[in-house]
Steps between C-alpha positions, in 0.01 A plus 500: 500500500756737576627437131169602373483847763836621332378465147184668543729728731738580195223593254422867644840538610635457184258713373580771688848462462455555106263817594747653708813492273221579180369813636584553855162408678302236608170422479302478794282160394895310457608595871137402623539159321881481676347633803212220486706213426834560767178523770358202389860330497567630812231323640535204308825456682453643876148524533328846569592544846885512365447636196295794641798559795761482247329748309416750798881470591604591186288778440591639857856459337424691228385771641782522784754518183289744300455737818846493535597541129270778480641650846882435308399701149311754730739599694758517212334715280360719788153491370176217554646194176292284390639199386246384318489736241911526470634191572281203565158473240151389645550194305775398649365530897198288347743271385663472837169476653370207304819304578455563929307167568761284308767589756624516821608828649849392503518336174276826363723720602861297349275508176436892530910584576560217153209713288628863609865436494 
């Protein structure tokens, strides 16, 4: 089964992966279909109590490093940054959101330093 979860898994991904480098965006029905199948993976795997912890950790993660990315560019350019708009894209904190359940906070964050290095 889990053979079966990563093909269906790779279909939007790769999908969005040819929209991104084509014209820079994303559509929104590709990252709900990634979105819908790492949740259903997730629980495939740990069951919803774990999937939905894993998930909650790793959002609380995310917004511990954004707060403090944002406090970073904030106090470096002496005015209010957003990073969202210079640096980091909406599709990409989607992205990161549809992959929280799949992880653990620990192995979540190795995978964020691997992808932002």
């Amino acid at each position: 089964m889990d053979t079966l979860f990563h093909i269906v898994l790779l279909v939007p991904l790769v999908a969005m992966i040819v929209s991104d480098f084509r014209c820079r965006e994303v559509a929104l029905l590709w990252l709900l279909g990634f979105g819908a199948c790492t949740a259903a993976m997730a629980v495939y795997r740990y069951g919803w109590f774990e999937a939905l912890l894993q998930a909650g950790g790793n959002v609380l993660l995310l917004v511990y490093l954004t707060a403090g990315v944002l406090l970073y560019f904030s106090l470096k350019e002496r005015r209010w940054v957003n990073p969202l708009r210079n640096y980091l894209g909406l599709g990409d904190t989607l992205f990161l959101l549809c992959l929280t359940p799949l992880f653990g906070v620990r192995e979540f964050l190795v995978f964020l330093l691997v992808r932002l290095a």
